[in-house]
Biopython code that builds the backbone (N, CA, C, O; Angstrom):
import numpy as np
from Bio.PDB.StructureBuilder import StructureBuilder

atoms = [
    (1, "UNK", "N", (16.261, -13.031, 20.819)),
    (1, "UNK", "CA", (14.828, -12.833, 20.829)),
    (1, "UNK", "C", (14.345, -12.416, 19.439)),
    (1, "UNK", "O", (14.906, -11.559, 18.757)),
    (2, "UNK", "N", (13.348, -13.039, 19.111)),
    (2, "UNK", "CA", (12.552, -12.575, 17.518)),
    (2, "UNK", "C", (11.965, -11.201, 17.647)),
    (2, "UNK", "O", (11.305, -10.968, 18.659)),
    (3, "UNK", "N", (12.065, -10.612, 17.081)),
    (3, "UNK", "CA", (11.823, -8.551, 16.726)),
    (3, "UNK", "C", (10.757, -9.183, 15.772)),
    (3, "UNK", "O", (10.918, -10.119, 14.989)),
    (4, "UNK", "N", (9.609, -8.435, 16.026)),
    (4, "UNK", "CA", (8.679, -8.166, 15.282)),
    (4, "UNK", "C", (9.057, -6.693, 14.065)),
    (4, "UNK", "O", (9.858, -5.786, 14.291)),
    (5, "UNK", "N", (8.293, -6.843, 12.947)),
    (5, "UNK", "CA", (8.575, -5.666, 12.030)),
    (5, "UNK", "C", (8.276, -4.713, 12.420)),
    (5, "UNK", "O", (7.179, -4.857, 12.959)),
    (6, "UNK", "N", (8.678, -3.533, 12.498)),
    (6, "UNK", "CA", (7.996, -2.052, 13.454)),
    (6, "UNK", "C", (6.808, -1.800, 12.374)),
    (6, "UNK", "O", (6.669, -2.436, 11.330)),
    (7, "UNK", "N", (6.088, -0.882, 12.775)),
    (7, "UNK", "CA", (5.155, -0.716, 11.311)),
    (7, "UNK", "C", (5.540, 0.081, 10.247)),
    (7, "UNK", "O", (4.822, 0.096, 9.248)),
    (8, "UNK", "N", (6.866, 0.955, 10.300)),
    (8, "UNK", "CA", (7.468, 1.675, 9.305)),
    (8, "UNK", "C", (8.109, 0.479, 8.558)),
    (8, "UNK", "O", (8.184, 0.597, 7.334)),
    (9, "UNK", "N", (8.507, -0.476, 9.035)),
    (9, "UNK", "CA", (8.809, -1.540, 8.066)),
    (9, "UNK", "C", (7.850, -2.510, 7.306)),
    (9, "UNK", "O", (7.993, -3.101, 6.235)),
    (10, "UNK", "N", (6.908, -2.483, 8.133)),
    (10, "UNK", "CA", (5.593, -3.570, 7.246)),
    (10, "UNK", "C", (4.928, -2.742, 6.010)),
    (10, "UNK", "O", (4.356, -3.139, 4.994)),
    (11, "UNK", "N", (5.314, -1.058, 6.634)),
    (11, "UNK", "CA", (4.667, 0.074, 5.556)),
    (11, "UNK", "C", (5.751, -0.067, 4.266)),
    (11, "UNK", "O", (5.354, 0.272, 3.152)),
    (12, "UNK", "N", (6.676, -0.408, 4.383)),
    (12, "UNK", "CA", (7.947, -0.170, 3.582)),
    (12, "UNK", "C", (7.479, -1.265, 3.028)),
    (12, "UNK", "O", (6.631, -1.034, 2.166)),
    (13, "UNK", "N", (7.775, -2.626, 3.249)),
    (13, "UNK", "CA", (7.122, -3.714, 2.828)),
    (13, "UNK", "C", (5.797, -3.771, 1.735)),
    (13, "UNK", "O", (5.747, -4.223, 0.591)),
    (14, "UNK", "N", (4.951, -3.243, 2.422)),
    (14, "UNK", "CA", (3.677, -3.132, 1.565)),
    (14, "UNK", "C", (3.856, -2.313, 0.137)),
    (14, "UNK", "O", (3.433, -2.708, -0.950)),
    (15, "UNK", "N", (4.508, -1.201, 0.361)),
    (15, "UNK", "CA", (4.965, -0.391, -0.459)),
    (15, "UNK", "C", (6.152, -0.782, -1.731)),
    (15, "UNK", "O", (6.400, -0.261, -2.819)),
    (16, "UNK", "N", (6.641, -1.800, -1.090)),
    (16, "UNK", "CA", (7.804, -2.726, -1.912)),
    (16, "UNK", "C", (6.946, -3.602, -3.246)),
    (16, "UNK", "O", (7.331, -3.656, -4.414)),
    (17, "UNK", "N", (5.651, -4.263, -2.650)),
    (17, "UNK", "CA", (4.794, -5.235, -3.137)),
    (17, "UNK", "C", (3.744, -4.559, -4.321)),
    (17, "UNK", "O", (3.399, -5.118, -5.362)),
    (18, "UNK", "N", (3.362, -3.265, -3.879)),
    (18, "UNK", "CA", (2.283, -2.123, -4.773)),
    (18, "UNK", "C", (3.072, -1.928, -5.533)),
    (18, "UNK", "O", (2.643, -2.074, -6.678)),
    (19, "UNK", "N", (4.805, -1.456, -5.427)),
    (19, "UNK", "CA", (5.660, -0.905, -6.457)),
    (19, "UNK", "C", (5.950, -1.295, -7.240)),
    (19, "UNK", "O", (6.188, -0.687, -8.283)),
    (20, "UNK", "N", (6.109, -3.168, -6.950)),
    (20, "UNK", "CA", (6.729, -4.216, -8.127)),
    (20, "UNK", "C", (5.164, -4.044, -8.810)),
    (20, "UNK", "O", (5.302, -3.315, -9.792)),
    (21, "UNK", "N", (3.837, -4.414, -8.665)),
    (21, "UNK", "CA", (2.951, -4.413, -9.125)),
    (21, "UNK", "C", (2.695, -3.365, -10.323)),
    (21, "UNK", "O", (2.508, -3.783, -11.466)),
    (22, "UNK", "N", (2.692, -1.796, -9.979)),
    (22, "UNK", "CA", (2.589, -0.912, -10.615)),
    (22, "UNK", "C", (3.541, -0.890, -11.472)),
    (22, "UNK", "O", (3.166, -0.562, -12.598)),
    (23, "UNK", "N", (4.956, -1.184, -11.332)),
    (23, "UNK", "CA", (5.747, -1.468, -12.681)),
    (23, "UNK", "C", (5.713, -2.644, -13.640)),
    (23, "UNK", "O", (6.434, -2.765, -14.630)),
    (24, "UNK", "N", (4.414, -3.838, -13.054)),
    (24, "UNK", "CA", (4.793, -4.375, -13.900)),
    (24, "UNK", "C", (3.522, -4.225, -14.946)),
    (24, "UNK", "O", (3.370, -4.903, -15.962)),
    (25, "UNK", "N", (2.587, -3.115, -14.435)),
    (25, "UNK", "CA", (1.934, -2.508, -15.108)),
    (25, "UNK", "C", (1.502, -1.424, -16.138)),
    (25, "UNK", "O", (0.464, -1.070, -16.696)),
    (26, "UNK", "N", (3.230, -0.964, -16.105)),
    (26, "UNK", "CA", (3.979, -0.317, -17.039)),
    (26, "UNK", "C", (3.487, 1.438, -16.381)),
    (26, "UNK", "O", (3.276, 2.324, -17.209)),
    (27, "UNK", "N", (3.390, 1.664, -15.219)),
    (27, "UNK", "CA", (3.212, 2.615, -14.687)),
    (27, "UNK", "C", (4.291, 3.298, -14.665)),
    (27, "UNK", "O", (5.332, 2.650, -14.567)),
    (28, "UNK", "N", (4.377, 4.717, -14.745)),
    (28, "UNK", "CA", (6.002, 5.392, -14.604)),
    (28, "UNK", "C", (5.631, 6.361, -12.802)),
    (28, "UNK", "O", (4.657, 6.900, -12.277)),
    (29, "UNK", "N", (6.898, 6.137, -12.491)),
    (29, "UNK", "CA", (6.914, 6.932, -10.929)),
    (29, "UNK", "C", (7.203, 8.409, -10.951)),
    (29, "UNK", "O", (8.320, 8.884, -11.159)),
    (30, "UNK", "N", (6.144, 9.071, -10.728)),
    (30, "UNK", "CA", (5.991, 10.659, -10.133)),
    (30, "UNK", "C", (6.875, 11.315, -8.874)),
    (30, "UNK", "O", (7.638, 12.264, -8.692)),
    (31, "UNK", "N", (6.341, 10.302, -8.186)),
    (31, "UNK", "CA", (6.829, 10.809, -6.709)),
    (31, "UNK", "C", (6.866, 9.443, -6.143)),
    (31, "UNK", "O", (6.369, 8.462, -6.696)),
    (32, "UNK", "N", (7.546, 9.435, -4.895)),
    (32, "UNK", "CA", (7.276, 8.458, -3.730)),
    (32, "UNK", "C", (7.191, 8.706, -2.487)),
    (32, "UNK", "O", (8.270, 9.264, -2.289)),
    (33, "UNK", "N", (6.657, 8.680, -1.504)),
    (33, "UNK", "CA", (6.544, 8.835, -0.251)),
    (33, "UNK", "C", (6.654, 7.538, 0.784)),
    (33, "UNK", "O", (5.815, 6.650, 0.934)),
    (34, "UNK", "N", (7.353, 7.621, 1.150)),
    (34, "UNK", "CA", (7.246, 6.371, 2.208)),
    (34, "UNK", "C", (7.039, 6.373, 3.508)),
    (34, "UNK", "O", (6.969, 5.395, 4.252)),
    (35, "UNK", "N", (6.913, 7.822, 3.845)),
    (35, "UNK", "CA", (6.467, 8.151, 5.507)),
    (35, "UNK", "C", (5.246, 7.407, 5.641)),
    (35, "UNK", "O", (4.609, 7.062, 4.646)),
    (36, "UNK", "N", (4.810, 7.087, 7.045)),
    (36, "UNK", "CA", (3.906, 6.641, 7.311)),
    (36, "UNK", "C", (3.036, 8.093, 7.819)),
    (36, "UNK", "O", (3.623, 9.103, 8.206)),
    (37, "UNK", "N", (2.066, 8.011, 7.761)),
    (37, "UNK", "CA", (0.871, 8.518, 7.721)),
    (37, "UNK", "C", (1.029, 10.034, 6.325)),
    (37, "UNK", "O", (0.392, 11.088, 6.310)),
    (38, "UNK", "N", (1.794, 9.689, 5.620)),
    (38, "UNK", "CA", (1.680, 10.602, 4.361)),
    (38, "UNK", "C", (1.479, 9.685, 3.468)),
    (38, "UNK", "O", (1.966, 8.605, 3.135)),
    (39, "UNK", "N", (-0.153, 11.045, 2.873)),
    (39, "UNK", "CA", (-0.670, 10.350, 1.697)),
    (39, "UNK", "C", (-0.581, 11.144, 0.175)),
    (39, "UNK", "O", (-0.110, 12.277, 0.065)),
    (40, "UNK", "N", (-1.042, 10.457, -0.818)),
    (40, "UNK", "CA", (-0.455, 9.477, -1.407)),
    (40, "UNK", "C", (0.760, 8.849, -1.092)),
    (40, "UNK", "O", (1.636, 9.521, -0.547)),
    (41, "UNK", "N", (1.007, 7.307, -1.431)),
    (41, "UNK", "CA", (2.282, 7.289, -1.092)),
    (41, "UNK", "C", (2.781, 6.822, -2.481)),
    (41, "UNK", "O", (3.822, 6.180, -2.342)),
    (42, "UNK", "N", (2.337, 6.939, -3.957)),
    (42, "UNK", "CA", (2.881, 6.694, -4.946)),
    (42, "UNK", "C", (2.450, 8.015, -5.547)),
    (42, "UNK", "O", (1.949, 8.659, -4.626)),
    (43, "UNK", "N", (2.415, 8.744, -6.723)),
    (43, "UNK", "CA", (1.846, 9.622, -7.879)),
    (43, "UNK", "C", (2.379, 8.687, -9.205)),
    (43, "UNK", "O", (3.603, 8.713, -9.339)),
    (44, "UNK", "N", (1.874, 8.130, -9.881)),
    (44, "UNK", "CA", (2.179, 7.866, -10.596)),
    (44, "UNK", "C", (1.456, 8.050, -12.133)),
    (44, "UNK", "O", (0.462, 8.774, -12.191)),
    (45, "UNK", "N", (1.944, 7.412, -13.346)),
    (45, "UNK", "CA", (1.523, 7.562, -14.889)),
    (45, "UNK", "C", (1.316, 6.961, -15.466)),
    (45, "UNK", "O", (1.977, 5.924, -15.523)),
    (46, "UNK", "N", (0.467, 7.142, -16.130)),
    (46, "UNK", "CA", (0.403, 5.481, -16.886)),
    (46, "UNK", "C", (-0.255, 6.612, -18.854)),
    (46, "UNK", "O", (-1.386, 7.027, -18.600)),
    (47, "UNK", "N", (-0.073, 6.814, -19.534)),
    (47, "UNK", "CA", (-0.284, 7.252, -20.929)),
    (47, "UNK", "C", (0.177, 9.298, -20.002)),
    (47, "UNK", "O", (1.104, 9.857, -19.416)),
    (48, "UNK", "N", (-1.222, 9.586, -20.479)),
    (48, "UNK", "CA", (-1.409, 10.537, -20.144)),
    (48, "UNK", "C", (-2.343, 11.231, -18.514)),
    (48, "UNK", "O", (-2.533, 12.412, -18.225)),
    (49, "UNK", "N", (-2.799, 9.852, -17.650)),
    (49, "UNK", "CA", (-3.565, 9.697, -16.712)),
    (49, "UNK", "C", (-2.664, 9.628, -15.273)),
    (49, "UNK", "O", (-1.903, 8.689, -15.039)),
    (50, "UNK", "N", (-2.831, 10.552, -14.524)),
    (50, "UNK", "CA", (-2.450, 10.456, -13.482)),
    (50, "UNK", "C", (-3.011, 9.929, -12.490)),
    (50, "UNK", "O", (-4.205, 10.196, -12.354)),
    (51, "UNK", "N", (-2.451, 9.146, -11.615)),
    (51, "UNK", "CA", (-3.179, 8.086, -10.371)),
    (51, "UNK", "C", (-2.386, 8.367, -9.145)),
    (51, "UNK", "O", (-1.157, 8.433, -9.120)),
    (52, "UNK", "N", (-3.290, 8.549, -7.994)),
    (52, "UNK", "CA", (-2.535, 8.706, -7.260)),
    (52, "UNK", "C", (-2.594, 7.433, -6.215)),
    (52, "UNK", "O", (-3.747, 7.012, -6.125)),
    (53, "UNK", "N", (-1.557, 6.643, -5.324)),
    (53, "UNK", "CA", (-1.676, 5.714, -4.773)),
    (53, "UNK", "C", (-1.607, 5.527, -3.410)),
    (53, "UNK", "O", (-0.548, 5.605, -2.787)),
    (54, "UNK", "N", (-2.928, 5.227, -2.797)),
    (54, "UNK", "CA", (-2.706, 4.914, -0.746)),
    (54, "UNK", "C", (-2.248, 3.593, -0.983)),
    (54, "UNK", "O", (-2.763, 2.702, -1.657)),
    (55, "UNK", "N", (-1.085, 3.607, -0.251)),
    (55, "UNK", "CA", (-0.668, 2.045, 0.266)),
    (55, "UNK", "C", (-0.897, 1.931, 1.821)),
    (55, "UNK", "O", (-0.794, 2.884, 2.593)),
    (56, "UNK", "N", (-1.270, 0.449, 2.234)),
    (56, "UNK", "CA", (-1.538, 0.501, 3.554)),
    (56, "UNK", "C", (-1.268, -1.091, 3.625)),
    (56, "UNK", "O", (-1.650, -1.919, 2.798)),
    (57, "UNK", "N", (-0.571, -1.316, 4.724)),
    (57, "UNK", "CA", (0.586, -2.960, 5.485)),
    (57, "UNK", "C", (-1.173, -3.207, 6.497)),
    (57, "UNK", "O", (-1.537, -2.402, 7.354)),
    (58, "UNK", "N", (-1.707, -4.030, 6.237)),
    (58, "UNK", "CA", (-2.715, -4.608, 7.116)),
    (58, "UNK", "C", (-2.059, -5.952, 7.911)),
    (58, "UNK", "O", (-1.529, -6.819, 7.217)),
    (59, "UNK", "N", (-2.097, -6.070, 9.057)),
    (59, "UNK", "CA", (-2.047, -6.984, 9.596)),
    (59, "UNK", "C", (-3.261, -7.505, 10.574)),
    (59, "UNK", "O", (-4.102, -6.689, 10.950)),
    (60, "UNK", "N", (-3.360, -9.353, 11.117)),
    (60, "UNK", "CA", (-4.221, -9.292, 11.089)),
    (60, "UNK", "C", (-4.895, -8.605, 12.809)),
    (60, "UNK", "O", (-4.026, -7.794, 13.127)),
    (61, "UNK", "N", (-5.554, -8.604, 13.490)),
    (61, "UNK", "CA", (-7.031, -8.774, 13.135)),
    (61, "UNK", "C", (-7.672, -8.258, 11.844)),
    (61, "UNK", "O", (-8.508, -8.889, 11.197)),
    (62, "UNK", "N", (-7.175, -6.992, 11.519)),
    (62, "UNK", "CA", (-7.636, -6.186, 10.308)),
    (62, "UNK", "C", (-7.737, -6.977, 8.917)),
    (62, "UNK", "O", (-7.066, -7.961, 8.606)),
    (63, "UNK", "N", (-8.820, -6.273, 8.068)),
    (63, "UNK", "CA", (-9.106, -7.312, 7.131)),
    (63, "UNK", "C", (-8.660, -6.202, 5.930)),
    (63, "UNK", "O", (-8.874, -4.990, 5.961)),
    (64, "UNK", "N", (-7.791, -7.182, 4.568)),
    (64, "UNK", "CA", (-7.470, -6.135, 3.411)),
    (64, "UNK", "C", (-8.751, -4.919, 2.492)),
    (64, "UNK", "O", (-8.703, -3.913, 1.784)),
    (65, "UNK", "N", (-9.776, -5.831, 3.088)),
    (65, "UNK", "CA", (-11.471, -4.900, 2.733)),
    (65, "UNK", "C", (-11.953, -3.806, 3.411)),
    (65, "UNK", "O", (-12.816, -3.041, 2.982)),
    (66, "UNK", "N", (-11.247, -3.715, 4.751)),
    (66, "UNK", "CA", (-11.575, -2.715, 5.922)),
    (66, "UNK", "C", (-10.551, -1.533, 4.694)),
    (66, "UNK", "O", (-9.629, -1.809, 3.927)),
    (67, "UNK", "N", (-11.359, -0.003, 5.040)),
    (67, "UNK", "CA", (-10.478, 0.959, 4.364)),
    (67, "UNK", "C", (-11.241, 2.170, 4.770)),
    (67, "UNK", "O", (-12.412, 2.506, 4.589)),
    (68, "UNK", "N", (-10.172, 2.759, 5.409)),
    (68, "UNK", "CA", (-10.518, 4.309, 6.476)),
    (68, "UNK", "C", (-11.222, 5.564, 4.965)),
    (68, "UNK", "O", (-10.676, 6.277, 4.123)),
    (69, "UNK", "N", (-12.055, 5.371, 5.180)),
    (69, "UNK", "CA", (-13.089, 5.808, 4.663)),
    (69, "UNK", "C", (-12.926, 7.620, 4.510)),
    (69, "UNK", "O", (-13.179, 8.278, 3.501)),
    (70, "UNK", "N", (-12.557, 8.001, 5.500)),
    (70, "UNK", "CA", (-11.880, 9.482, 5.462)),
    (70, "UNK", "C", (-10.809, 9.968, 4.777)),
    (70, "UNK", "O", (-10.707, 11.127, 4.375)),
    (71, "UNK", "N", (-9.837, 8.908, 4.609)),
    (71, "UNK", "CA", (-8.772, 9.284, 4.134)),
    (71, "UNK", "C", (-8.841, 9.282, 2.937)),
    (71, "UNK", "O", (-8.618, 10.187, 2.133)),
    (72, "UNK", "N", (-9.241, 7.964, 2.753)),
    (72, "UNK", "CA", (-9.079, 8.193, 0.861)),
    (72, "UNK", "C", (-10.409, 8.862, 0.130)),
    (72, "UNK", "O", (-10.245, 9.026, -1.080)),
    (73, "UNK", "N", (-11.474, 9.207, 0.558)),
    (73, "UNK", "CA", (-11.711, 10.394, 0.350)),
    (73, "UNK", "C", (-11.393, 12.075, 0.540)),
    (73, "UNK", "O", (-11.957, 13.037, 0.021)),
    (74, "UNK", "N", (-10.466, 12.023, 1.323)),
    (74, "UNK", "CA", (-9.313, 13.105, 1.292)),
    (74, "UNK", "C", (-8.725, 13.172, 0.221)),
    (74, "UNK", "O", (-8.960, 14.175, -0.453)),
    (75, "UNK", "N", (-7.767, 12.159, -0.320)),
    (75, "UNK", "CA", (-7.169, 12.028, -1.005)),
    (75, "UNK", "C", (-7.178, 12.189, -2.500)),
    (75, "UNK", "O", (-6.500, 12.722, -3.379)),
    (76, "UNK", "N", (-9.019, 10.985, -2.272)),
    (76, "UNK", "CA", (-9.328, 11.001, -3.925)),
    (76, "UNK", "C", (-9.500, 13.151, -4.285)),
    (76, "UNK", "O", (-9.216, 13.776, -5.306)),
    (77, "UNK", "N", (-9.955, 13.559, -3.193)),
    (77, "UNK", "CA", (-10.581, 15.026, -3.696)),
    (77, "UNK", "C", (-9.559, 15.894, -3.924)),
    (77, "UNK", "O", (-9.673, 16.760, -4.791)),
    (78, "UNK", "N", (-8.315, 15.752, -3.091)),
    (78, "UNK", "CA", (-7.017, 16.395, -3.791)),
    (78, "UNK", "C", (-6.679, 15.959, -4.975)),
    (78, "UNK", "O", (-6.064, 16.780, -5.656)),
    (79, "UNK", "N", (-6.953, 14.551, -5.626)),
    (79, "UNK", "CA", (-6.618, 14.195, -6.732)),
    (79, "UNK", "C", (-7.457, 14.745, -7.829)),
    (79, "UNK", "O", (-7.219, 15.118, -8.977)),
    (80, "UNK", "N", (-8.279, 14.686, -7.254)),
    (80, "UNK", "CA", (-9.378, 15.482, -8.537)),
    (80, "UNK", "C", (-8.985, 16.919, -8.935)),
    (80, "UNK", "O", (-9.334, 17.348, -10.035)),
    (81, "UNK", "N", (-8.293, 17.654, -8.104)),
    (81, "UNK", "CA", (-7.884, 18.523, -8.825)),
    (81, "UNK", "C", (-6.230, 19.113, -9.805)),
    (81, "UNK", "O", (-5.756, 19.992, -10.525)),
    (82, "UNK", "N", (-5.968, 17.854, -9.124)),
    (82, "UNK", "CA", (-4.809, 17.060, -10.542)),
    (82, "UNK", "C", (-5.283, 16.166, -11.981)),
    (82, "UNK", "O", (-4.486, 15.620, -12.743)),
    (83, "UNK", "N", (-6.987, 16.176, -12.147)),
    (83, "UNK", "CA", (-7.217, 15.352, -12.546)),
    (83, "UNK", "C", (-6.632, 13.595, -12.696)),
    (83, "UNK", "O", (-6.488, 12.862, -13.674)),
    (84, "UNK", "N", (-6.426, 13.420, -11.363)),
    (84, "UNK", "CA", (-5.816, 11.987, -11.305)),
    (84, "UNK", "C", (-7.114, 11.423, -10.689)),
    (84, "UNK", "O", (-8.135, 11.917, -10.212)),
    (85, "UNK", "N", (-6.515, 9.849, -10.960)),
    (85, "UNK", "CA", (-7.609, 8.866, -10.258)),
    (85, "UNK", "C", (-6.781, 8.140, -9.285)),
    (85, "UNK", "O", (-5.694, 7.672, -9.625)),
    (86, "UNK", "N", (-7.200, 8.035, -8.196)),
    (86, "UNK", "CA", (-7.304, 7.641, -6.984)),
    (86, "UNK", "C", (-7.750, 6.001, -6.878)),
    (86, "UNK", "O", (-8.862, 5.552, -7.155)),
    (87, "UNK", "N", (-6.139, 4.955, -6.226)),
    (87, "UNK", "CA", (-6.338, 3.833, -6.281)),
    (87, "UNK", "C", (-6.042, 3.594, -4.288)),
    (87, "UNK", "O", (-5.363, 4.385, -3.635)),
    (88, "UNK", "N", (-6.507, 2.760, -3.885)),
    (88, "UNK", "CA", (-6.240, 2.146, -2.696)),
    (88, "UNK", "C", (-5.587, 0.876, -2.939)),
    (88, "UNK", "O", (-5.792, 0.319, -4.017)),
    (89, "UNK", "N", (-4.677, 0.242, -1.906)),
    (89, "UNK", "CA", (-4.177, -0.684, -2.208)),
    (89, "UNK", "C", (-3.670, -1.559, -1.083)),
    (89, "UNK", "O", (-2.592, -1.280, -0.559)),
    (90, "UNK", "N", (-4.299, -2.483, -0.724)),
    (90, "UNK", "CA", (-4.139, -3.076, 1.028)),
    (90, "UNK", "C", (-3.693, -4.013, 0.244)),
    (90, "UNK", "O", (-4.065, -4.512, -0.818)),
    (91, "UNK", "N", (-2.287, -4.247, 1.411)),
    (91, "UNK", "CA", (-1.849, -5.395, 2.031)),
    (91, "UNK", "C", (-1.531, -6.546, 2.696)),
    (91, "UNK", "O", (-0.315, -6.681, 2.831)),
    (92, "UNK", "N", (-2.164, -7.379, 3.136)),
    (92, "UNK", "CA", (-2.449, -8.243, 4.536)),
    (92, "UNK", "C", (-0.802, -8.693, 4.541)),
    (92, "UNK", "O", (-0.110, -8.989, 3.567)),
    (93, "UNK", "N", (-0.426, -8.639, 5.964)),
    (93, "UNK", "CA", (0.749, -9.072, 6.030)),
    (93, "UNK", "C", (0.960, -9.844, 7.158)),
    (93, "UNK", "O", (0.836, -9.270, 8.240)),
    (94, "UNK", "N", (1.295, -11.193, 7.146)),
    (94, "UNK", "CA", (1.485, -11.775, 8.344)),
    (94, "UNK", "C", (2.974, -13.008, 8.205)),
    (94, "UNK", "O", (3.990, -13.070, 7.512)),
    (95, "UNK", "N", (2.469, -13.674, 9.083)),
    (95, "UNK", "CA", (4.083, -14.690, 9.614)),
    (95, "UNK", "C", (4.104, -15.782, 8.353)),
    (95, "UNK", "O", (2.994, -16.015, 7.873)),
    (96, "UNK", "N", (5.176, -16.437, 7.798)),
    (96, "UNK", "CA", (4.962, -17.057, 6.509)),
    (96, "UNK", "C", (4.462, -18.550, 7.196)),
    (96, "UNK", "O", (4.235, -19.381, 6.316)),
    (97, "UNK", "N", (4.269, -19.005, 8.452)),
    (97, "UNK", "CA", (3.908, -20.028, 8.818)),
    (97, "UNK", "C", (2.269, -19.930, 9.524)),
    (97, "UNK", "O", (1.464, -20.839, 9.323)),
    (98, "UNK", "N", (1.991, -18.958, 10.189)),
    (98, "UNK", "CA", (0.526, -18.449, 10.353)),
    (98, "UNK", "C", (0.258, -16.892, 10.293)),
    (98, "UNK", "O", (0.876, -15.991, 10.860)),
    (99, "UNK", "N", (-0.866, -16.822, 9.425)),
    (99, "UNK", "CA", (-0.538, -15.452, 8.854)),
    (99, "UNK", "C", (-1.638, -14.601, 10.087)),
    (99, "UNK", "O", (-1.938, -13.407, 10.115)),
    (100, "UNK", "N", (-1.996, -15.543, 10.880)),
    (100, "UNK", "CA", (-1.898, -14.995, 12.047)),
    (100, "UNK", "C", (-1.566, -14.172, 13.178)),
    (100, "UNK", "O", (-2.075, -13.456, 14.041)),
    (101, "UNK", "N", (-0.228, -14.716, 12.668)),
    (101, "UNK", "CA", (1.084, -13.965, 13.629)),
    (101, "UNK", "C", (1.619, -13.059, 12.893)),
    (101, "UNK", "O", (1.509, -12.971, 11.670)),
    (102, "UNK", "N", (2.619, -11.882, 14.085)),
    (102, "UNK", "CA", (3.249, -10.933, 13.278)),
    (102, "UNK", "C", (4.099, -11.486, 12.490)),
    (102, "UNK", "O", (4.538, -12.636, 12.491)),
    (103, "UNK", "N", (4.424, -10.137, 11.453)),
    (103, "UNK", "CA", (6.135, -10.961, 10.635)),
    (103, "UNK", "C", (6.854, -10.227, 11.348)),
    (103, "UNK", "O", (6.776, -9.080, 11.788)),
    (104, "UNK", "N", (8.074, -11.646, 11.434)),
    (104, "UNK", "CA", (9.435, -10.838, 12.572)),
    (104, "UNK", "C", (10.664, -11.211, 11.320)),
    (104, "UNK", "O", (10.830, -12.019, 10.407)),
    (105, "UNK", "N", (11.389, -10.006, 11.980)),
    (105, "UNK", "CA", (12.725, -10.152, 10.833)),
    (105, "UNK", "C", (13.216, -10.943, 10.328)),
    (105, "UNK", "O", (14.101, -11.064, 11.175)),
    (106, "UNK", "N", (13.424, -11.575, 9.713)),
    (106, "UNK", "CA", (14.139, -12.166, 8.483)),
    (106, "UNK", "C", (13.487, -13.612, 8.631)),
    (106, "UNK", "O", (14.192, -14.443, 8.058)),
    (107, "UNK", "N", (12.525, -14.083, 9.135)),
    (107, "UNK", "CA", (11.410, -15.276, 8.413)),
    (107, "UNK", "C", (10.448, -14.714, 7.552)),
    (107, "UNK", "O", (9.961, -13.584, 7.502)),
    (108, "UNK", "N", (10.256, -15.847, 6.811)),
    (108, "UNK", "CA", (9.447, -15.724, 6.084)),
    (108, "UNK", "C", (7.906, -15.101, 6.145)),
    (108, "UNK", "O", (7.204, -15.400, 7.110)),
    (109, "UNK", "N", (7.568, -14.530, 5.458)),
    (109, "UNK", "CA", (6.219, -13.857, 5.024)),
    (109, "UNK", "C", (5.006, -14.194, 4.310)),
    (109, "UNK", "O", (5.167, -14.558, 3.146)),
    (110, "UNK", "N", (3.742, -14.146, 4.793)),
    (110, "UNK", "CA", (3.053, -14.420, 3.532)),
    (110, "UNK", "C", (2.265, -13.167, 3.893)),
    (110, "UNK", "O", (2.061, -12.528, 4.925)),
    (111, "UNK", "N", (1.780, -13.052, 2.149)),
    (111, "UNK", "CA", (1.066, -11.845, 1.687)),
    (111, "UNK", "C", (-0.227, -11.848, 1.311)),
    (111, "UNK", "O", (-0.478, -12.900, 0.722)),
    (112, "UNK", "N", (-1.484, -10.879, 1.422)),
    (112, "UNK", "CA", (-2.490, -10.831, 0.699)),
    (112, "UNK", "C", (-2.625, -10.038, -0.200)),
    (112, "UNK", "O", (-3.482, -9.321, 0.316)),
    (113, "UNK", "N", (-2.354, -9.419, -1.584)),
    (113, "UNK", "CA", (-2.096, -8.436, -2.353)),
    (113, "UNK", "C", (-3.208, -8.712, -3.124)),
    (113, "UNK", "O", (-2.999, -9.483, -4.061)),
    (114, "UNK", "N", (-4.720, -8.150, -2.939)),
    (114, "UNK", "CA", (-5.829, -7.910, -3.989)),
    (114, "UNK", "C", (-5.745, -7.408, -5.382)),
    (114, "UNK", "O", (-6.458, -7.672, -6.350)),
    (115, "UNK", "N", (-4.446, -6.419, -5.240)),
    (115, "UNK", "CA", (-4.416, -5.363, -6.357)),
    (115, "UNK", "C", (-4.769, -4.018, -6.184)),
    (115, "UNK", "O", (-5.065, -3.424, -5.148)),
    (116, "UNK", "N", (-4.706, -3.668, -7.193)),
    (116, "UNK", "CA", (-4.674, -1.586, -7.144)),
    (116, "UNK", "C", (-6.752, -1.936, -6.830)),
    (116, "UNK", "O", (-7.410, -2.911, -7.193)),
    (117, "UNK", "N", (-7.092, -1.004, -6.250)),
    (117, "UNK", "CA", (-8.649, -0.710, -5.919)),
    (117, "UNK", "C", (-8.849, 0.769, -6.367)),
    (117, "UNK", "O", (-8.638, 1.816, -5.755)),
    (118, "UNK", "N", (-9.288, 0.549, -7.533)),
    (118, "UNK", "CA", (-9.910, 2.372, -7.625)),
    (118, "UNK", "C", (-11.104, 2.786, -6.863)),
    (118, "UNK", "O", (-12.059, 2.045, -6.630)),
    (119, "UNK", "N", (-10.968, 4.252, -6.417)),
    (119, "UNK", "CA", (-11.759, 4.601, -5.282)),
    (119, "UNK", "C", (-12.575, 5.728, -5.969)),
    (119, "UNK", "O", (-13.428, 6.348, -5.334)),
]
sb = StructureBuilder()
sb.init_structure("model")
sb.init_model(0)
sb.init_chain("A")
sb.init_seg("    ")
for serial, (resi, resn, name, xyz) in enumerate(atoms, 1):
    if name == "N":
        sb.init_residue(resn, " ", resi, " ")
    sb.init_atom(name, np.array(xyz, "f"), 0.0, 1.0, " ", f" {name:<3s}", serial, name[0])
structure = sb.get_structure()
């Protein structure tokens, strides 16, 4: 039987995709978090500027533009007193044949990766 990804894995996933991104943005890693519902789930550096990063695995009905509005204003306001800036960063994640469907283990994937969103 095909296993769908649990969502600690689509979170892991998403988090895999923000990470290659941010390094290839020459970002250096602070911290990492990969629990699900702990936020930030990156801290990262980039000169002297600290950023802190929500990652979030969207699948669909949900759209990569939808963004819980509470949280990352939580977030951004703890960051402010790190003087960091506060990025959001959705994922759309679905089946690599209709991105429709869930992704199940070991087929293929396709992705929606917008990029880092400062908040």
């Amino acid at each position: 039987m095909k296993e769908k990804l649990t969502a600690q894995e689509l979170h892991n996933l998403a988090m895999n995709i923000v990470g290659k991104d941010l390094e290839a943005q020459d970002y250096e890693f602070l911290a990492v978090n990969s629990k699900l519902k702990r936020n930030p789930q990156f801290v990262v550096q980039k000169g002297k500027q600290m950023s802190f990063v929500i990652v979030r695995a969207i699948c669909h009905p949900e759209k990569v533009s939808d963004m819980d509005k509470k949280l990352v204003q939580k977030v951004k306001d703890h960051g402010e007193k790190f003087d960091a800036t506060t990025f959001y960063a959705a994922v759309g994640l679905g089946h690599g044949e209709d991105f429709e469907r869930p992704v199940i283990k070991d087929e293929d994937f396709a992705q929606l990766y917008p990029g880092l969103k400062q908040v």
